[in-house]
N, CA, C and O atoms as a printed pandas DataFrame, in Angstrom:
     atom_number atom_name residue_name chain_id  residue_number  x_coord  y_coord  z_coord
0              1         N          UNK        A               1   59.441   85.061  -56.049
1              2        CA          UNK        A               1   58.003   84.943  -55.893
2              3         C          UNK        A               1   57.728   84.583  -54.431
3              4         O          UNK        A               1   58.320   83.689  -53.826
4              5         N          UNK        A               2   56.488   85.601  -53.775
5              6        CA          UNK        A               2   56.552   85.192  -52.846
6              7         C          UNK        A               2   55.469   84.598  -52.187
7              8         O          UNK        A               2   54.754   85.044  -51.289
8              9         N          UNK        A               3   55.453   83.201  -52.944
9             10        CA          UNK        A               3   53.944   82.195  -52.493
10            11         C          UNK        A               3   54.778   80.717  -52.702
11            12         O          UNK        A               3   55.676   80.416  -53.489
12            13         N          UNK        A               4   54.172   80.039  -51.788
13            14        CA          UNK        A               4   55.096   78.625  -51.867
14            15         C          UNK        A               4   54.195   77.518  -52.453
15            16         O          UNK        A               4   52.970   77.463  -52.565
16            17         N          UNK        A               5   55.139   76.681  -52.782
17            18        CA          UNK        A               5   54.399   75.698  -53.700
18            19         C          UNK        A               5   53.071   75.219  -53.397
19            20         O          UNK        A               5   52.233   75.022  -54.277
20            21         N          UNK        A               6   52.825   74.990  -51.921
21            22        CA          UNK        A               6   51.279   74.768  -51.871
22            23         C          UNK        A               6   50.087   75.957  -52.012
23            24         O          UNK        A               6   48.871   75.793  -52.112
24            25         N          UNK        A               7   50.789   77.095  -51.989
25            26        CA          UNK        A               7   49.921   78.150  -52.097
26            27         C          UNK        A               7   49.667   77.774  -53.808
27            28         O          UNK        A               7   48.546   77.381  -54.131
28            29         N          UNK        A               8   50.724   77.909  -54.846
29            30        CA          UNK        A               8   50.738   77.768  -56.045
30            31         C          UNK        A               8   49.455   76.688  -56.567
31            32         O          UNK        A               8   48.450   76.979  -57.215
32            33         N          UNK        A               9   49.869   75.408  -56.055
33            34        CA          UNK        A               9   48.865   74.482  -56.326
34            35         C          UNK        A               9   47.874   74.860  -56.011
35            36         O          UNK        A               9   46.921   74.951  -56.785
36            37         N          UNK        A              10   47.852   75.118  -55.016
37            38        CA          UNK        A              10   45.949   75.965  -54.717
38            39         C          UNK        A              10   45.137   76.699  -55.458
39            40         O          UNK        A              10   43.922   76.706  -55.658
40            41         N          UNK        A              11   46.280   77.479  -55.922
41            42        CA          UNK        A              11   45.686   78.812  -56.876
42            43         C          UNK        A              11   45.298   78.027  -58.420
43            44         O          UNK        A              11   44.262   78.207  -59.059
44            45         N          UNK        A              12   46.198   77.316  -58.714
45            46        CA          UNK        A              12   45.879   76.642  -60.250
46            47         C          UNK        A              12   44.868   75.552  -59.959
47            48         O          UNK        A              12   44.137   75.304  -60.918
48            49         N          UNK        A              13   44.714   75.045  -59.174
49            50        CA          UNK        A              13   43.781   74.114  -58.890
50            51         C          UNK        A              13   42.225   74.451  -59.359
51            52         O          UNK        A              13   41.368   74.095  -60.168
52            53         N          UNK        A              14   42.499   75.519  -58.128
53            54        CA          UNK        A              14   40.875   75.930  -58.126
54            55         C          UNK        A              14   40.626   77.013  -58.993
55            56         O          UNK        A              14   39.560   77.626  -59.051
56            57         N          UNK        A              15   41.746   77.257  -59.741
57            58        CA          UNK        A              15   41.525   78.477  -61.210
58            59         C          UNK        A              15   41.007   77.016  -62.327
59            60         O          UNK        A              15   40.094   77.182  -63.137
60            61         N          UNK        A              16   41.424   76.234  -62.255
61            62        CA          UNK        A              16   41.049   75.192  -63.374
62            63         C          UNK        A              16   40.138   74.850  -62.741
63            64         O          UNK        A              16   39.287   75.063  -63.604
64            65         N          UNK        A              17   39.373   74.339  -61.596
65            66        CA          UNK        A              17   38.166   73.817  -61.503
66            67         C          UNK        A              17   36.852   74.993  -61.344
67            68         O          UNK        A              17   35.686   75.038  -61.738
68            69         N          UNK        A              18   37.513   75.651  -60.756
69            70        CA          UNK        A              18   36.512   77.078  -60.578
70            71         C          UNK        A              18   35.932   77.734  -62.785
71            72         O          UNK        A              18   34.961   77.626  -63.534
72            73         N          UNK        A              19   36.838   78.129  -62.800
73            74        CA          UNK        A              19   37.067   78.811  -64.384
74            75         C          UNK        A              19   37.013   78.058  -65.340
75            76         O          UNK        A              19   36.464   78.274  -66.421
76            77         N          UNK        A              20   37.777   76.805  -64.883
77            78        CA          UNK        A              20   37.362   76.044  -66.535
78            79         C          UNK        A              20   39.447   75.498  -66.851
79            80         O          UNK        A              20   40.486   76.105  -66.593
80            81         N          UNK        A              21   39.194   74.209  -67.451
81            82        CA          UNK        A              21   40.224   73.372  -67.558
82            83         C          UNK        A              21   41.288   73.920  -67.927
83            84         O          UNK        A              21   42.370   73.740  -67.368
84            85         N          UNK        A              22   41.007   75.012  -69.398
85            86        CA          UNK        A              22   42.398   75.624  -69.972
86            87         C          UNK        A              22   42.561   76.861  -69.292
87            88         O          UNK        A              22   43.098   77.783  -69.905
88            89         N          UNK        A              23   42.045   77.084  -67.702
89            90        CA          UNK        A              23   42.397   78.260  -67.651
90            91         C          UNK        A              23   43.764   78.900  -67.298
91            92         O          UNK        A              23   44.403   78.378  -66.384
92            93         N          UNK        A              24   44.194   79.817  -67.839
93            94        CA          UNK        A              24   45.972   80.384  -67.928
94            95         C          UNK        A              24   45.643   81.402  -66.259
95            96         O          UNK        A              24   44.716   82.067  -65.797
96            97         N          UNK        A              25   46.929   81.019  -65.866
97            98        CA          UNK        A              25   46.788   81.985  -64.510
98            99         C          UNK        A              25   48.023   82.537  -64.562
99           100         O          UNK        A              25   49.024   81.881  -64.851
100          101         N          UNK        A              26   48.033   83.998  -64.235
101          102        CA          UNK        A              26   49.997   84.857  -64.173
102          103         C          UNK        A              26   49.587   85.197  -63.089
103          104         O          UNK        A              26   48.376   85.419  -63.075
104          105         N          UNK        A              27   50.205   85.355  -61.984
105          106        CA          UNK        A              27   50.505   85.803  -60.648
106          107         C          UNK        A              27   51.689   87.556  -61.500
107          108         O          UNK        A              27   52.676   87.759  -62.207
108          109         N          UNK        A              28   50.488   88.410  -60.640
109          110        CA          UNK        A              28   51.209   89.798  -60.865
110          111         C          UNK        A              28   51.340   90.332  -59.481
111          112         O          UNK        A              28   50.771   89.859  -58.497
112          113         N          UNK        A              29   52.306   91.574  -59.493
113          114        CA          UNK        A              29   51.736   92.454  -58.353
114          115         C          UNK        A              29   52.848   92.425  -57.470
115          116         O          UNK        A              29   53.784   91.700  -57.807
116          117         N          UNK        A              30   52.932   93.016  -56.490
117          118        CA          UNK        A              30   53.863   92.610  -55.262
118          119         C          UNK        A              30   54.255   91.092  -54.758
119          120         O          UNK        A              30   55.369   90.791  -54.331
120          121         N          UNK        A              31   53.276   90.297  -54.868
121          122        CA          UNK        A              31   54.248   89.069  -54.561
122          123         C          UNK        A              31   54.794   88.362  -55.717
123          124         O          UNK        A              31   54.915   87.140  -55.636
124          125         N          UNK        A              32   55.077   88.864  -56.589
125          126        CA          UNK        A              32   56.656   88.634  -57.449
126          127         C          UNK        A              32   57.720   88.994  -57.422
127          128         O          UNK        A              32   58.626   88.606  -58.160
128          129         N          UNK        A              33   57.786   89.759  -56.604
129          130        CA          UNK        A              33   58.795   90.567  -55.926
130          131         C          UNK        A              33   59.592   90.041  -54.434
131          132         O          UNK        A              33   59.090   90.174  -53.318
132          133         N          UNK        A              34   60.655   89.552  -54.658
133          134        CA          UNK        A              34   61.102   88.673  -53.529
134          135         C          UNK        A              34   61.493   89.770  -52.237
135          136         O          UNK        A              34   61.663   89.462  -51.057
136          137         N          UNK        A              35   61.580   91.204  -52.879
137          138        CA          UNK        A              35   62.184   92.098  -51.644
138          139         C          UNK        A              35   61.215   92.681  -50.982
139          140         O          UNK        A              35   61.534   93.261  -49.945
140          141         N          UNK        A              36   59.484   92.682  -51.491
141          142        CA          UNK        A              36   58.508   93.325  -50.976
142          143         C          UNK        A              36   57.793   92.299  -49.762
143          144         O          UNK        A              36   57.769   91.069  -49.711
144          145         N          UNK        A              37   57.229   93.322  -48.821
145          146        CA          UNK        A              37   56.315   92.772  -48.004
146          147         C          UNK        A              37   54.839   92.956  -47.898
147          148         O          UNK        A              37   54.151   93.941  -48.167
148          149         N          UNK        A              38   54.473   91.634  -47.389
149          150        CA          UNK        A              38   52.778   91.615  -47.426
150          151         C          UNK        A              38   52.353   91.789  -48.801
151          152         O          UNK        A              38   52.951   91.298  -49.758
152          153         N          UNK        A              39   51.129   92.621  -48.892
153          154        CA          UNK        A              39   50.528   92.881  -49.827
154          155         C          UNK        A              39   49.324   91.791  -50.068
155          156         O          UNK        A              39   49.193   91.077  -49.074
156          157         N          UNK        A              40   48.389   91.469  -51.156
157          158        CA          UNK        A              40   47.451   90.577  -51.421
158          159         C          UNK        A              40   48.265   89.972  -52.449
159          160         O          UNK        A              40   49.386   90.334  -52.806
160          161         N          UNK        A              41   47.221   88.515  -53.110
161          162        CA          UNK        A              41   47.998   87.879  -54.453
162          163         C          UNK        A              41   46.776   88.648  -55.661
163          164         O          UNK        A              41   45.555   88.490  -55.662
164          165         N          UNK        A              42   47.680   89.552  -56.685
165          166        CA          UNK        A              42   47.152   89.313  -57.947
166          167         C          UNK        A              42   47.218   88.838  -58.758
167          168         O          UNK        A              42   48.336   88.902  -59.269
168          169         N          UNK        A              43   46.163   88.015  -59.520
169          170        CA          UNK        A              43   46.103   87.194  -60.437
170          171         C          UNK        A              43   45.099   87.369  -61.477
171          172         O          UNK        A              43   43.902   87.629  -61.351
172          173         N          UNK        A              44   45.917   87.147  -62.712
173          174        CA          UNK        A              44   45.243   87.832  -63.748
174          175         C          UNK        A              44   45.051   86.245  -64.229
175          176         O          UNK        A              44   45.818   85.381  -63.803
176          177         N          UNK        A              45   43.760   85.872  -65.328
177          178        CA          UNK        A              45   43.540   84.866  -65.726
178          179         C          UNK        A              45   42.803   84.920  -67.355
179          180         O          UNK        A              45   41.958   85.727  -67.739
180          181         N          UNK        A              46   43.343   83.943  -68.030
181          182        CA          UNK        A              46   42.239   84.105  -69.009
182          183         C          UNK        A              46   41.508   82.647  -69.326
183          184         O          UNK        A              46   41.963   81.549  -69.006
184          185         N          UNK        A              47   40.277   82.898  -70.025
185          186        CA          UNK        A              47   39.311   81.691  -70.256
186          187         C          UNK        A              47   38.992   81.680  -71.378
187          188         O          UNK        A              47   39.427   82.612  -72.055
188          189         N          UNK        A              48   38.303   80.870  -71.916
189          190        CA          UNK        A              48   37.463   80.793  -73.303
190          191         C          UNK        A              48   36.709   81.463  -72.966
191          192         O          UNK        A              48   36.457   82.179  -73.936
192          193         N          UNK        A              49   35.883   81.854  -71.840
193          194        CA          UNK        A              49   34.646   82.444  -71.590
194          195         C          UNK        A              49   34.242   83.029  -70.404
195          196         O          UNK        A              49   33.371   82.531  -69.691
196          197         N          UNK        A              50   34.854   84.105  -70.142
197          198        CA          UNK        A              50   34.900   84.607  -68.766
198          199         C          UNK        A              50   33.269   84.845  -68.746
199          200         O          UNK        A              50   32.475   85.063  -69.662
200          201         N          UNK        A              51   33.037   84.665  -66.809
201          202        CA          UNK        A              51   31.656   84.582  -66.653
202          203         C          UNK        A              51   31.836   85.593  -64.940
203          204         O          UNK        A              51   32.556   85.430  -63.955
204          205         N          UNK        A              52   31.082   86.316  -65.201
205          206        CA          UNK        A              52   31.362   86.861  -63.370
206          207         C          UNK        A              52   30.941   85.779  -62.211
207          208         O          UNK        A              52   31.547   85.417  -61.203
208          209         N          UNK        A              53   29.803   85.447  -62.691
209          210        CA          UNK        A              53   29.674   84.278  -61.125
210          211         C          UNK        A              53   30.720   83.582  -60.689
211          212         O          UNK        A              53   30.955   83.507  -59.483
212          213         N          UNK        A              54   31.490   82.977  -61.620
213          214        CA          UNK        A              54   32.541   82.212  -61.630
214          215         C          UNK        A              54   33.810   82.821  -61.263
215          216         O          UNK        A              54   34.642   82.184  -60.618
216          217         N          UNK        A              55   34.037   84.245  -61.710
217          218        CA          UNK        A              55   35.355   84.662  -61.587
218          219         C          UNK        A              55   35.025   84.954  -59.747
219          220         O          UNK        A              55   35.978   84.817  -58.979
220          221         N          UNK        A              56   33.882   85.280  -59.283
221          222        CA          UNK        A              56   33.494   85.740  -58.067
222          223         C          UNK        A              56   33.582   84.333  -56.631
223          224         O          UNK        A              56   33.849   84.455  -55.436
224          225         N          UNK        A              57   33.306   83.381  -57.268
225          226        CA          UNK        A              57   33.357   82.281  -56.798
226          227         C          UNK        A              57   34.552   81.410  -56.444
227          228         O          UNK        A              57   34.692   80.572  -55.554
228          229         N          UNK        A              58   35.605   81.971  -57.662
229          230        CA          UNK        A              58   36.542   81.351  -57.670
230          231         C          UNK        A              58   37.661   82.702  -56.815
231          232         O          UNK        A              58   38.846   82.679  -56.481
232          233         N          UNK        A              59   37.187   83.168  -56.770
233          234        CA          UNK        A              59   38.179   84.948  -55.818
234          235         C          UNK        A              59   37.753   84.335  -54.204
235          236         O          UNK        A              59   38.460   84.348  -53.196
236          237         N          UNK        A              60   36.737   83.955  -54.322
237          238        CA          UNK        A              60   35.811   83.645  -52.951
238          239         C          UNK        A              60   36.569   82.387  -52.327
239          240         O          UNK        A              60   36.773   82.597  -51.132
240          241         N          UNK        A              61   37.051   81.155  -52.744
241          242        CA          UNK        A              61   37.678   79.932  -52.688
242          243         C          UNK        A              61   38.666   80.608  -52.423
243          244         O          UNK        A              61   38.880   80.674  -51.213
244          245         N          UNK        A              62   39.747   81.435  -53.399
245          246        CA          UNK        A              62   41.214   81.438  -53.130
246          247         C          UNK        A              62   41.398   82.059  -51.573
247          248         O          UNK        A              62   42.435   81.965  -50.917
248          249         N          UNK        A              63   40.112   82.737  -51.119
249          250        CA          UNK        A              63   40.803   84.042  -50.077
250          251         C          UNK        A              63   40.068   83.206  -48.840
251          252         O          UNK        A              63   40.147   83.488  -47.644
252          253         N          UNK        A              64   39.264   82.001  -49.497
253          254        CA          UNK        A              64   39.476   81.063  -47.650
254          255         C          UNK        A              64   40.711   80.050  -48.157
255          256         O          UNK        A              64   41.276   79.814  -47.090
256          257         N          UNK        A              65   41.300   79.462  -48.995
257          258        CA          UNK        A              65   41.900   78.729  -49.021
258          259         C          UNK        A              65   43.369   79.376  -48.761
259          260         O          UNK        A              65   43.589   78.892  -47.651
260          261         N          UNK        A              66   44.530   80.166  -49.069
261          262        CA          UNK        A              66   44.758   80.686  -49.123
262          263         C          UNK        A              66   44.967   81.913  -47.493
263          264         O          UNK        A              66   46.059   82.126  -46.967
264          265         N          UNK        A              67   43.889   82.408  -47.106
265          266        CA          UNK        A              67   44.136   83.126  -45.955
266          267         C          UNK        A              67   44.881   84.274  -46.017
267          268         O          UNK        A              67   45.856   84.667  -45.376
268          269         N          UNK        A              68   44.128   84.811  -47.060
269          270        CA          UNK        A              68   45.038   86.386  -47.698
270          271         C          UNK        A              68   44.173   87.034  -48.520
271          272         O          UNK        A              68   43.342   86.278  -49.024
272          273         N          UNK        A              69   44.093   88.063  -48.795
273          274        CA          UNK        A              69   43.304   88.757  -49.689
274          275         C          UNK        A              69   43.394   88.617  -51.261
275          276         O          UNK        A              69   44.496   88.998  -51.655
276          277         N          UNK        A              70   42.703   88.257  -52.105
277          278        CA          UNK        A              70   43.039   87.700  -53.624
278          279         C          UNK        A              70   42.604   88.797  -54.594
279          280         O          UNK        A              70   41.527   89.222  -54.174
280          281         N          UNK        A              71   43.046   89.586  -55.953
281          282        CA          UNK        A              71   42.251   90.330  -56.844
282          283         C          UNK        A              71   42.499   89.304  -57.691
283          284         O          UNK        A              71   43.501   88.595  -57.778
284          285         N          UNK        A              72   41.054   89.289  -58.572
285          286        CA          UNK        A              72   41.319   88.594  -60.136
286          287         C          UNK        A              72   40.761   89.254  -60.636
287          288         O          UNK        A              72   39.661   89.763  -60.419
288          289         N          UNK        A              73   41.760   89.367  -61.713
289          290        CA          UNK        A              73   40.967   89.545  -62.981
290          291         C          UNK        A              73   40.768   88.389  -64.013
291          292         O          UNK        A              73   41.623   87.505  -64.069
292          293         N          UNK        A              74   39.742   88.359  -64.782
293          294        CA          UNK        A              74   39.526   87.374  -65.952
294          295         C          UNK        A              74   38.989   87.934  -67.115
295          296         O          UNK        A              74   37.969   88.573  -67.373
296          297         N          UNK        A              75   39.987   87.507  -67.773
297          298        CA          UNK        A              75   39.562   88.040  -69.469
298          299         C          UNK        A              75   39.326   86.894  -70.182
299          300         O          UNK        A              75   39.563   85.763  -69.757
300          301         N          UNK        A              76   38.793   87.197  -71.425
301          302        CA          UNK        A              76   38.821   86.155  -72.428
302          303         C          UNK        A              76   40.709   85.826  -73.244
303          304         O          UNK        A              76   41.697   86.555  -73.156
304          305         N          UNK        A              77   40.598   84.810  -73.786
305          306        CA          UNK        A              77   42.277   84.233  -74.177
306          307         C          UNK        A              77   42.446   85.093  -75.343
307          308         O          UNK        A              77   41.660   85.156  -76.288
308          309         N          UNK        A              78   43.840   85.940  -75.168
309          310        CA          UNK        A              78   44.467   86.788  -76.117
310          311         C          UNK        A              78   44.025   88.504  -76.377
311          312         O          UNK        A              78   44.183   89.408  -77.197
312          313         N          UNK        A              79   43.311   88.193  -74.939
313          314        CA          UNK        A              79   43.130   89.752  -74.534
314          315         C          UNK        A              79   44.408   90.869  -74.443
315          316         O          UNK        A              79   45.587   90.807  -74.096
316          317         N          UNK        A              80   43.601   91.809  -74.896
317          318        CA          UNK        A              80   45.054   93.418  -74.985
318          319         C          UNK        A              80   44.842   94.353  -74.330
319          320         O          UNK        A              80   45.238   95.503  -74.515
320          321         N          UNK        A              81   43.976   93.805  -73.220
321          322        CA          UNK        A              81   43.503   95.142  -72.342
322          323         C          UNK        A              81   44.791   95.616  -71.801
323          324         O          UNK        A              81   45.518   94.623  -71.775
324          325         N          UNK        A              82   45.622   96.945  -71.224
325          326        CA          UNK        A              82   46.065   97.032  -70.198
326          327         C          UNK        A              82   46.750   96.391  -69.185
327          328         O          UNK        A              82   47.928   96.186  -68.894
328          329         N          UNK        A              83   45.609   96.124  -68.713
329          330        CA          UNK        A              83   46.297   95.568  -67.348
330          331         C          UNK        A              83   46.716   93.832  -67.973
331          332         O          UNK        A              83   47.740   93.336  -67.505
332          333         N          UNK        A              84   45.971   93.074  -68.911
333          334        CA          UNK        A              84   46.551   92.448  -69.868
334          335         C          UNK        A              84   48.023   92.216  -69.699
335          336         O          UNK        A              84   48.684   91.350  -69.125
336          337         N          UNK        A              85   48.343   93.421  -70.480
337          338        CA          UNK        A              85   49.981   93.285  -71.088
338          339         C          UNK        A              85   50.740   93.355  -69.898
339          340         O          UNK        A              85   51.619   92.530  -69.650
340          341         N          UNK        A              86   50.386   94.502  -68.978
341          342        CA          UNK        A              86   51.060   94.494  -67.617
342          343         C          UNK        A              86   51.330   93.220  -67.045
343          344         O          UNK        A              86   52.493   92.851  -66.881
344          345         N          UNK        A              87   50.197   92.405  -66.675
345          346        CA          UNK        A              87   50.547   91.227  -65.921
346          347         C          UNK        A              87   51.085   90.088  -66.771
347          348         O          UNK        A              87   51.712   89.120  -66.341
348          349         N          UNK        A              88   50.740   90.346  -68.099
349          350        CA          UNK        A              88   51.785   88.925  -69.154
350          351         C          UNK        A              88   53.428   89.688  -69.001
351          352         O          UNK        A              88   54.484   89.067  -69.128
352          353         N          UNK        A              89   53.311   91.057  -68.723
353          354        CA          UNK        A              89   55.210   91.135  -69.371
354          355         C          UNK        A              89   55.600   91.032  -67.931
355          356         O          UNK        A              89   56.523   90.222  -67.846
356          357         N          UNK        A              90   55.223   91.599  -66.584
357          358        CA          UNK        A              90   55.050   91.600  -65.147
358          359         C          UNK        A              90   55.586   90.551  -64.309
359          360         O          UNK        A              90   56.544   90.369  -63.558
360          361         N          UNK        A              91   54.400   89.830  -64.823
361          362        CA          UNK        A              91   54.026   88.692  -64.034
362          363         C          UNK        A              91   54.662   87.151  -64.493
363          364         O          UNK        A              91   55.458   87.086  -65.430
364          365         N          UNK        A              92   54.279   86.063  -63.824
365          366        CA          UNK        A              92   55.168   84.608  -63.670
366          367         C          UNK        A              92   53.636   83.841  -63.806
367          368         O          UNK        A              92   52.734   83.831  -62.968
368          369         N          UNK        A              93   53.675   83.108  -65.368
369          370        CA          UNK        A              93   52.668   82.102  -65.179
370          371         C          UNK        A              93   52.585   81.064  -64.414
371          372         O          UNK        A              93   53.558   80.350  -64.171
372          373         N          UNK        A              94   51.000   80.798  -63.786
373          374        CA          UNK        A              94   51.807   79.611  -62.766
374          375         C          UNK        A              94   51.208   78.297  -63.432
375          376         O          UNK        A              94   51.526   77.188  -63.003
């Protein structure tokens, strides 16, 4: 994985204060990949209650905190969309 522990804390931080307490965060995408370079962080998330202001707000925080380009997605908990399964079988919860 290629984000270091303070990047990590950052991201769960402000996914739980941004989104909401139980929110689940998986880091997908190229930086799970220890041999790839660059790229942005994707992060897929789920909530009790996904809300766009919030998912927008909280994309907005990670990419000044952070200093990199961020995608989220946010679904509701026990979603089967697609990109879903991709980033649960993919990806590294953080």
């Amino acid at each position: 994985m290629r984000l270091t522990s303070a990047q990590i804390d950052t991201i769960k931080t402000t996914a739980r204060n941004v989104l909401g307490e139980g929110a689940q965060v998986v880091l997908f995408g190229s930086r799970v990949d220890n041999l790839a370079k660059g790229g942005d962080v994707d992060l897929y998330a789920e909530t009790a209650e996904p809300d766009l202001m919030k998912k927008i707000r909280c994309k907005v925080q990670l990419q000044d905190q952070l200093d990199m380009p961020v995608d989220l997605i946010v679904k509701p908990y026990g979603d089967q969309s697609a990109i879903a399964l991709i980033a649960k079988k993919e990806g590294v919860a953080l």
